[in-house]
C-alpha positions as CSV (number, residue, x, y, z in Angstrom):
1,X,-103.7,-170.2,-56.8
2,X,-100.7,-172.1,-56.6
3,X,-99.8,-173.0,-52.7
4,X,-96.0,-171.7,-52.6
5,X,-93.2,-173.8,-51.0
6,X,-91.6,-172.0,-47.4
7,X,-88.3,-170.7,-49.9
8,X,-91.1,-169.2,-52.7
9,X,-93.2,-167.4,-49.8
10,X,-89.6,-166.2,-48.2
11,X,-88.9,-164.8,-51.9
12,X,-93.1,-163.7,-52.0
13,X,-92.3,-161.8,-48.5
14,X,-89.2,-160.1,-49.9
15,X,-91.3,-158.7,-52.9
16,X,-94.1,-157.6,-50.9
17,X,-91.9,-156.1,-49.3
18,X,-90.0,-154.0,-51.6
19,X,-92.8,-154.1,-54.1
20,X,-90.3,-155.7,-56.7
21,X,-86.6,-156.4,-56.6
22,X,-83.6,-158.2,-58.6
23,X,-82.5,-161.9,-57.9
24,X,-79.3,-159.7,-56.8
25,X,-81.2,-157.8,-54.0
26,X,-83.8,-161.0,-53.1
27,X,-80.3,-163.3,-52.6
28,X,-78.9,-160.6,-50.5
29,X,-82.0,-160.3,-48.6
30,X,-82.3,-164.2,-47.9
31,X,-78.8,-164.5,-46.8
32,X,-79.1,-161.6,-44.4
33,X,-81.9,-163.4,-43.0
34,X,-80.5,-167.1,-42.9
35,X,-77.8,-169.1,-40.9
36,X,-77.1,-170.9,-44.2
37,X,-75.7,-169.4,-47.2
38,X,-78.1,-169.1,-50.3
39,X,-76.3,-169.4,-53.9
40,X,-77.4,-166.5,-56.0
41,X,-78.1,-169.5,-58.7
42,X,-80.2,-171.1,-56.4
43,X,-82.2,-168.0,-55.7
44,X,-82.4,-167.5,-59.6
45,X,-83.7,-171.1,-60.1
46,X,-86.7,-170.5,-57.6
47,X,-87.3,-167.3,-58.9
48,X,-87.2,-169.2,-62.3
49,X,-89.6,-171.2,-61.1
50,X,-91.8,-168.8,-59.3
51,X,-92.4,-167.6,-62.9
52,X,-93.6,-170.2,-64.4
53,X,-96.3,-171.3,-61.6
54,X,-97.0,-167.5,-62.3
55,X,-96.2,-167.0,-58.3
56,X,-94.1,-164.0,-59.7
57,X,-93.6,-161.7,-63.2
58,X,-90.5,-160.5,-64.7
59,X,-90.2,-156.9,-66.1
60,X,-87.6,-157.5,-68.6
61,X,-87.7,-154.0,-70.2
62,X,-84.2,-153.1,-68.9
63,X,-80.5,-155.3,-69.2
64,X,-81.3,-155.7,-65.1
65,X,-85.3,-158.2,-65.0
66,X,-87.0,-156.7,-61.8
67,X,-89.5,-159.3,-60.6
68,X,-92.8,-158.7,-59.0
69,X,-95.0,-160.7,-56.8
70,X,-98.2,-162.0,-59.1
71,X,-100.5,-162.9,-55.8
72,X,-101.2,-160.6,-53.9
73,X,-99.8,-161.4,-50.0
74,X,-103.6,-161.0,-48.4
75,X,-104.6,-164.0,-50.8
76,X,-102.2,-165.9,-50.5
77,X,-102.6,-165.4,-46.7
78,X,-105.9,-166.3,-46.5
79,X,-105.0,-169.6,-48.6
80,X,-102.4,-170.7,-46.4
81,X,-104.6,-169.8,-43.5
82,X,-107.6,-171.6,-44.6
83,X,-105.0,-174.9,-45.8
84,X,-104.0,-175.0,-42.3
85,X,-107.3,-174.6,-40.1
86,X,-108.5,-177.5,-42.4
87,X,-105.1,-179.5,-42.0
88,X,-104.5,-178.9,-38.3
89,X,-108.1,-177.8,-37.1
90,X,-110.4,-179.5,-39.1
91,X,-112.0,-176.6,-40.5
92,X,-112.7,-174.8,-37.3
93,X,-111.9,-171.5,-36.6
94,X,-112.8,-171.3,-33.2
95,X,-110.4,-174.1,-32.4
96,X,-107.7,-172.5,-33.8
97,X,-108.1,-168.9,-32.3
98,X,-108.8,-170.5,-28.5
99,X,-105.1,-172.9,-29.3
100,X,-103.8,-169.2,-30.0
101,X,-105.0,-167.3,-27.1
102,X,-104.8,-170.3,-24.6
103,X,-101.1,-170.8,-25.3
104,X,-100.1,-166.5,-25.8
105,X,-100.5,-164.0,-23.6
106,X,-102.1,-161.1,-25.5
107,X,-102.1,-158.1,-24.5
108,X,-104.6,-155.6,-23.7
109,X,-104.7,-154.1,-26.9
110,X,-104.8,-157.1,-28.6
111,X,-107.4,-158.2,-26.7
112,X,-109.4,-155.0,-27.6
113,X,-109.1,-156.0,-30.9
114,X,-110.5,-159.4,-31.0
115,X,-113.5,-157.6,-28.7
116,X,-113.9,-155.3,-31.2
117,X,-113.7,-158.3,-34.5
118,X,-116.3,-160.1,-32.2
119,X,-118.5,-157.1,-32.4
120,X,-118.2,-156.4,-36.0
121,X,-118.6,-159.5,-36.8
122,X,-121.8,-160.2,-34.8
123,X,-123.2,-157.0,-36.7
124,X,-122.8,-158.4,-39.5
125,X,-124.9,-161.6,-39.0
């Protein structure tokens, strides 16, 4: 898989999202959620783009194309997760998650959680 740029996983999000939309409604969406203004030709050439690195698909069985994500967000996830723990971590896991809880403050329930990963986890092995 391809590792998308920040503006293609900002477009990914929005069809994850919506399960599929126009450049129309993915422009709209982007500008909603930026300070700066996005071009609706700018958002086209991404999504352009997008298809091509087969990031995204295009139905174009009706006058309006709907695109779709072609990734699925939980792989892509898991790529960009794994790319940064080996960029920023070197590899280790354990490094990252004690950075994350030493500078949060989780909650309870959160805390549960991760209790209850731990626990699965250990199971497993």
């Amino acid at each position: 898989m391809m590792k998308p740029t920040d503006s293609e996983l900002s477009i990914l999000q929005i069809l994850w999202q919506k399960n599929g939309a126009t450049v129309r409604e993915v422009n709209d969406i982007l500008n909603n959620n930026s300070e700066n203004e996005i071009g609706y030709t700018t958002t086209l050439k991404l999504m352009q783009i997008m298809t091509e690195k087969q990031l995204v698909k295009r139905d174009t069985a009706q006058k309006i194309h709907i695109y779709f994500a072609n990734v699925k967000e939980k792989d892509t996830q898991s790529m960009l997760l794994n790319t940064f723990v080996d960029n920023t971590f070197r590899g280790s896991a354990m490094k990252l998650v004690m950075h994350a809880l030493g500078n949060n403050d989780p909650s309870k329930e959160e805390l549960e959680e991760i209790k209850l990963l731990i626990e699965k986890l250990e199971n497993n092995q």
